[in-house]
N, C-alpha and C positions, 0 to 999 in steps of 0.2 A: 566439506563445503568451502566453496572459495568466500573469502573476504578481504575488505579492504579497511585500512586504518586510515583515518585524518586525525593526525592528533594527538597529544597523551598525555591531556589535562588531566583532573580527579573528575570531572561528571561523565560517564559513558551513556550515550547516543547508541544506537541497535537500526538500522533502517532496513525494511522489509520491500522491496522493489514490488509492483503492480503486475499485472499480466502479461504485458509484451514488453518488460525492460529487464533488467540485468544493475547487479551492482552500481554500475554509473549514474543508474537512477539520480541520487544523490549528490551529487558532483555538483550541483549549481547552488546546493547550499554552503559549499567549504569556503567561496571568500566570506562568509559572514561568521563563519564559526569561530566564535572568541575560544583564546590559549587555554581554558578551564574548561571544555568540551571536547573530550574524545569520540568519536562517529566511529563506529564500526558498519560498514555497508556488506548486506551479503548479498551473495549468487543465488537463488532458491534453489531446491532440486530439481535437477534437469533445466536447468537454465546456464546459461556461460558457463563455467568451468565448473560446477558442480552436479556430480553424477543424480541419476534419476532417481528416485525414492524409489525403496524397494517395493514397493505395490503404488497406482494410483487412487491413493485415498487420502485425503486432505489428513487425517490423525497422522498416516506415516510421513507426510511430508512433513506438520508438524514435528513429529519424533525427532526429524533429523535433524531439523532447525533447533530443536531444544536441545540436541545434543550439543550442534555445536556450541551454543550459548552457554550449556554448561562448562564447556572446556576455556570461557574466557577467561583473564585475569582479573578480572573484577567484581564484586560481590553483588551489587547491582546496578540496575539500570534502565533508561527511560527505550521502551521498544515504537517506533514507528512503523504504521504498514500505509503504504501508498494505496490507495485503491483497492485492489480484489487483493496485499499485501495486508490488508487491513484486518482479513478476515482470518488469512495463515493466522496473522498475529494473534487473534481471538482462541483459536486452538491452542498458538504456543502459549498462551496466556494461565490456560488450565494445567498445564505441564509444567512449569518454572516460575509460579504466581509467588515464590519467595523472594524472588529474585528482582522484579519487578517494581519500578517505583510508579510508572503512572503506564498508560497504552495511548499513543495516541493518533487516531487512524483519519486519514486526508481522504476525501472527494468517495466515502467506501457505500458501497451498493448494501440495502437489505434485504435484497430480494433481487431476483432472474428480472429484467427487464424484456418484456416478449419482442424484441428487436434482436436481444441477444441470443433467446429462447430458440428464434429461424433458424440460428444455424446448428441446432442441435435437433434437426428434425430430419433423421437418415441420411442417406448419403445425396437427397436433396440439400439437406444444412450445410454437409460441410465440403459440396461442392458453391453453395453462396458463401460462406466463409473462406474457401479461398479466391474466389472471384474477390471478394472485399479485401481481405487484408494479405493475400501472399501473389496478389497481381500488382505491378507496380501501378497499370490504369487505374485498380480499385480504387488501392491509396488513396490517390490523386483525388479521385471522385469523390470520394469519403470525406475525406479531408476538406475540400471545397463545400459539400451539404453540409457538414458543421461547423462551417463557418462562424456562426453565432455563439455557438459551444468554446470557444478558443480566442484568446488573442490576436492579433494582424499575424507575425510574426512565429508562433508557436503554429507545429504541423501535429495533429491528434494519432496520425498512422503511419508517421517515420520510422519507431520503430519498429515494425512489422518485418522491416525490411532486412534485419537484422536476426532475426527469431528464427528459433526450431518449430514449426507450423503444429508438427505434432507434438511435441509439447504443451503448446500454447493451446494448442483446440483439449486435449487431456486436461489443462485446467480449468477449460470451462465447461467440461462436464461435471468434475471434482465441483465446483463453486453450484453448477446447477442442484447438484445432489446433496448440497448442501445450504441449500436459499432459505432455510425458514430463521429467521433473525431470533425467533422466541427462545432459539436454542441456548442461546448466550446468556439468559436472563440469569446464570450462576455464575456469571465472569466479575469477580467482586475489587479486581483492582481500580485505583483510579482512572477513569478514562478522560481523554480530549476530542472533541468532532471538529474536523475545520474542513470548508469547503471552499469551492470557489463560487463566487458571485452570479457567472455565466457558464456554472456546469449543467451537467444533463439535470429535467425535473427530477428524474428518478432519484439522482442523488440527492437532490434537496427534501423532497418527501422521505428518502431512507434516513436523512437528519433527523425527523420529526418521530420516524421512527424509534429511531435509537436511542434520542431523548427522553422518550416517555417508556425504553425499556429500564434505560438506568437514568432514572428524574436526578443524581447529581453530576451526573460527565455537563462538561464545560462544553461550549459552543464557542466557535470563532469564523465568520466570515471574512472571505480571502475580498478585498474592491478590486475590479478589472479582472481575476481571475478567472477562466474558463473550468475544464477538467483539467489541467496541466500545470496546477501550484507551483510546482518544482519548477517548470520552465519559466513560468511569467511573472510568478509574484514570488520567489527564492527569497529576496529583502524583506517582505511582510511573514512570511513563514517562517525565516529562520530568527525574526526577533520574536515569532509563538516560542517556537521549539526551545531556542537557546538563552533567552532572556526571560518572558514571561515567566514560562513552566519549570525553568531553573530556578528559579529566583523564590518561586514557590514551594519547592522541593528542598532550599536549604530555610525557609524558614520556619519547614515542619520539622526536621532536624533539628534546627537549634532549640524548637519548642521541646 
């Protein structure tokens, strides 16, 4: 699997990219990341430079993720998943849970949202699936109805434009066939929820969810942010990621 390093302080950083990004996900948190934070960003399977997971079923693409994880130089560390990266993470979580010092996963879905459910409805779905996201008009469209979901400045299906379509649409079959949140209720690391302030309801109700599936994972609200943390509030996120959750992480150490 491809990855990328920022860094190579003593705390290692793991970021798991979202459904239509690629390693650079991450890229807008590096001017904040202080000298004592190493980030490792990876490619998932079958995204940018990393080959497709030998079956598509969320465990194998887990598998591969955990392998690579295992080959880091590091003993442990804090795992990030963007979005539907949130949920890989929950898989790789059960696979390298030694390893792991907290999870903590941005703007993450609990459940199929029946918007997203359309386009997994035959080749009706994912002839609307590519009408939306692998027509540049879509985009465009898209992007403008969610308006209110996003920032001035932040586009929600840029990149779209950039993506293996089938790839992308294979993981939203994986994520559909894997929507029941209860499943997780044996993921016993420490978790983080942060969302943005102006993301979709669904996200905000799968907070409430996830809350009440592990009553002690931490909550954090992203102010101004849409679905797009990374892009619009990277200053408020990366003093979660990098200050807050670090700071807590060497005090249970030194406890």
């Amino acid at each position: 699997m491809l990855s990328k390093r920022y860094g190579s302080g003593p705390k290692t950083v793991v970021g798991l990219h979202g459904w239509a990004g690629d390693h650079r996900t991450f890229e807008p948190l590096e001017q904040f990341r202080p000298d004592s934070i190493s980030f490792w960003s990876l490619d998932l399977p079958g995204y940018g430079q990393s080959p497709a997971p030998g079956s598509w079923t969320l465990d194998a693409v887990a598998e591969q993720v955990a392998d690579a994880l295992r080959n880091l130089d590091r003993d442990r560390f804090t795992l990030v998943g963007n979005c539907s990266g949130a949920i890989v993470g929950l898989h790789v979580a059960r696979k390298v849970r030694e390893r792991i010092d907290r999870l903590v996963m941005i703007d993450p879905f609990a459940y199929m949202p029946w918007y997203f459910g359309l386009f997994l409805r035959g080749q009706f779905g994912r002839r609307a699936y590519d009408a939306t996201f692998a027509s540049r008009l879509g985009r465009t469209l898209t992007n403008s109805a969610l308006q209110h979901k996003r920032t001035v400045d932040s586009h929600l299906t840029s990149s779209f434009a950039k993506v293996n379509h089938d790839t992308v649409y294979r993981y939203l079959q994986m994520l559909d066939e894997n929507s029941n949140y209860r499943q997780f209720a044996d993921v016993d690391v420490p978790i983080t929820l942060i969302h943005g302030e102006r993301t979709f309801a669904a996200v905000k109700r799968s907070i409430d969810l996830w809350s009440i599936l592990w009553p002690l994972a931490e909550r954090y609200e992203l102010r101004g942010a849409g679905h797009l943390p990374l892009e619009e509030t990277p200053q408020q996120l990366a003093s979660i990621l990098f200050d807050t959750l670090c700071e807590k992480q060497l005090k249970a150490e030194v406890a």
